[in-house]
C-alpha positions in Angstrom: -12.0 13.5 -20.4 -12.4 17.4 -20.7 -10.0 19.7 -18.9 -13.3 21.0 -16.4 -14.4 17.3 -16.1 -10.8 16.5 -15.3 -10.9 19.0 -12.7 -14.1 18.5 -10.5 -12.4 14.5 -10.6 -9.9 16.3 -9.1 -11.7 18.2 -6.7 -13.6 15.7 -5.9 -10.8 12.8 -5.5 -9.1 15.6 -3.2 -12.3 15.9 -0.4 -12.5 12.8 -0.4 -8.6 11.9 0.2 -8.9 14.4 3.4 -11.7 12.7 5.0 -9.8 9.5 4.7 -7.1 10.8 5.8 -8.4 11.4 9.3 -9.2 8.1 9.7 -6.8 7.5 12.5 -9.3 10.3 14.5 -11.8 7.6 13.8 -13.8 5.3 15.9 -11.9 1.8 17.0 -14.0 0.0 15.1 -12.9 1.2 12.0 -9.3 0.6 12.7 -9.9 -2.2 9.5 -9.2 1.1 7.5 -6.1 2.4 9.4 -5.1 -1.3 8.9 -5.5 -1.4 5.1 -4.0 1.9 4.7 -1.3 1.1 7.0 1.7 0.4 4.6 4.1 -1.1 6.9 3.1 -4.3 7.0 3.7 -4.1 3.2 7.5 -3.0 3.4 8.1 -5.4 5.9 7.0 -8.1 3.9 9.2 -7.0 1.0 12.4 -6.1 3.2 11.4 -10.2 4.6 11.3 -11.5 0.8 14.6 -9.0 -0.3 16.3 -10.6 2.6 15.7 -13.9 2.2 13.0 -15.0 4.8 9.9 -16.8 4.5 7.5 -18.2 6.5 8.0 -21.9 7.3 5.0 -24.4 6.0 5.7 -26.4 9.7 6.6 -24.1 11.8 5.0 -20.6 11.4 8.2 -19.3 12.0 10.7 -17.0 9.6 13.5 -18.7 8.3 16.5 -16.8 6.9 17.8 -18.9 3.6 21.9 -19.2 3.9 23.3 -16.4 1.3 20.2 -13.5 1.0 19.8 -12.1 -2.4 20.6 -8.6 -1.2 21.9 -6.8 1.6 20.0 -4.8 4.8 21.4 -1.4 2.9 20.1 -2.6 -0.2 16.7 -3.6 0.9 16.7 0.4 2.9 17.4 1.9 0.0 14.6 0.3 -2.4 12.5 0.5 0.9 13.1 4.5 0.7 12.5 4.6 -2.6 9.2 3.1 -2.4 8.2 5.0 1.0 8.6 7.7 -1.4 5.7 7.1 -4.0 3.5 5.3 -1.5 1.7 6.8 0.9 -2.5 7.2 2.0 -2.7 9.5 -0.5 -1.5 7.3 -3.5 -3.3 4.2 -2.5 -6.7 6.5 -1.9 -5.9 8.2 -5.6 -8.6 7.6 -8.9 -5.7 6.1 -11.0 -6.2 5.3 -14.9 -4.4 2.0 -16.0 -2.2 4.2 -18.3 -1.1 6.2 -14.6 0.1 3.0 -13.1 1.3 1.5 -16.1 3.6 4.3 -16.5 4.1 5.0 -12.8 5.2 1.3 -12.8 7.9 2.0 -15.8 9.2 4.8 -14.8 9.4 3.0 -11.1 11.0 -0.3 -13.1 13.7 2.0 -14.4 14.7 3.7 -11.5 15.2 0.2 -9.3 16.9 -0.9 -12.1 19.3 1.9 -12.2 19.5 1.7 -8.4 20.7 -2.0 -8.6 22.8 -1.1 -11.4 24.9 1.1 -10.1 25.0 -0.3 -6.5 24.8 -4.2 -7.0 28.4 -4.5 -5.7 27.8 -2.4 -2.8 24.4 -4.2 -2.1 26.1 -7.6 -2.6 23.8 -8.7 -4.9 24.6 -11.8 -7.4 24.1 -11.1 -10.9 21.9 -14.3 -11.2 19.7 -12.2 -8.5 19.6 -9.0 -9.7 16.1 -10.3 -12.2 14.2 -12.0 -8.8 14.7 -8.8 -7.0 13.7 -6.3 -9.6 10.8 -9.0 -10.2 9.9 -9.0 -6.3 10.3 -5.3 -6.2 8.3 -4.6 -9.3 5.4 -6.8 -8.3 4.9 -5.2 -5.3 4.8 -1.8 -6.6 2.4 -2.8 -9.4 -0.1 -4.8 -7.0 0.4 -2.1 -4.5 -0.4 0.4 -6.7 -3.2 -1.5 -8.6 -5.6 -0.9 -5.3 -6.1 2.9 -6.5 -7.0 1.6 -10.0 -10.0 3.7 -10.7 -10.0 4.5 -6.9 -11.2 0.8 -5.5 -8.9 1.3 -2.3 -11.1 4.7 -1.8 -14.4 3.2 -2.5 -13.6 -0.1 0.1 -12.6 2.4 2.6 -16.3 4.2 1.6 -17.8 1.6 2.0 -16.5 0.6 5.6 -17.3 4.1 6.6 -20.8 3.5 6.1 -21.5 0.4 7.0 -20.2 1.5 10.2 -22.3 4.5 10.6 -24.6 2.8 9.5 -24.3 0.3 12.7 -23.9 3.8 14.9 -26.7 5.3 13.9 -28.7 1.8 14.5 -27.0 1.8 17.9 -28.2 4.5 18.9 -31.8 4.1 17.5 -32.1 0.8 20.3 -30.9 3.1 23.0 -33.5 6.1 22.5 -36.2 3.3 21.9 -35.3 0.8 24.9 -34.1 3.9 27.1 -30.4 3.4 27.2 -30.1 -0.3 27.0 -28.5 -0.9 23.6 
């Protein structure tokens, strides 16, 4: 890709990130977006698996297994350190496989540094310290996979007008059947 290709991408990726990102001044029905933008959900299921709950099979419930793998300021820390690559902006990005491949290496290597030098503070057992780089390291990567050549961006697209789309059909019934929609 030339450098002026390269930046009219850019351009480009970047009016389309600020539209998205007013979503939340959006119609309700297209709180589906604000949903699957919404990254909370994700850390809370990580901070759930780092801690040691899952779901049961009979219950629905969380259970909490007896000894979790890592400890609450443990799971804050790795949380802050992923709040700080993800945001709207990252998941709504045009990412190249070779961007999130090394995004996820360089990522790799700091979480492993983090546990390195903290596993006694974080009370982590050193026959835990591969399941929760693993855990942590498959999130980022699946995480960050959805702006792999900007799919997350294009769903979102898509969404948008499918529901203008609706609105606009909306409002064709109620000009044609005066007001009754």
């Amino acid at each position: 890709m030339g450098i002026q290709e390269g930046n009219e991408r850019f351009a480009r990726d970047q009016v389309e990130m600020e539209a998205l990102s007013k979503l939340p001044q959006l119609a309700p029905e297209q709180n589906t977006i604000n949903e699957q933008l919404n990254l909370s959900e994700l850390l809370k299921g990580l901070e759930n698996s780092l801690l040691g709950r899952y779901i049961d099979s009979d219950t629905g419930e969380y259970v909490t297994v007896k000894n979790p793998p890592i400890n609450r300021e443990g799971v804050q820390r790795i949380n802050m350190l992923i709040s700080s690559v993800f945001d709207q902006n990252t998941i709504l990005s045009n990412l190249e496989e070779e961007e999130i491949i090394s995004m996820c290496h360089e990522f790799g290597e700091a979480i492993v540094w983090l546990i390195a030098e903290n596993y006694e503070a974080f009370q982590i057992k050193v026959a835990d310290r591969d399941m929760i780089v693993d855990i942590v390291n498959r999130t980022f990567y699946n995480t960050l996979k959805r702006a792999w050549k900007g799919m997350e961006r294009e769903s979102a697209r898509r969404v948008l007008q499918i529901n203008e789309f609706k609105r606009s059909e909306d409002m064709q019934k109620k000009t044609l059947f005066g007001g009754k929609g």
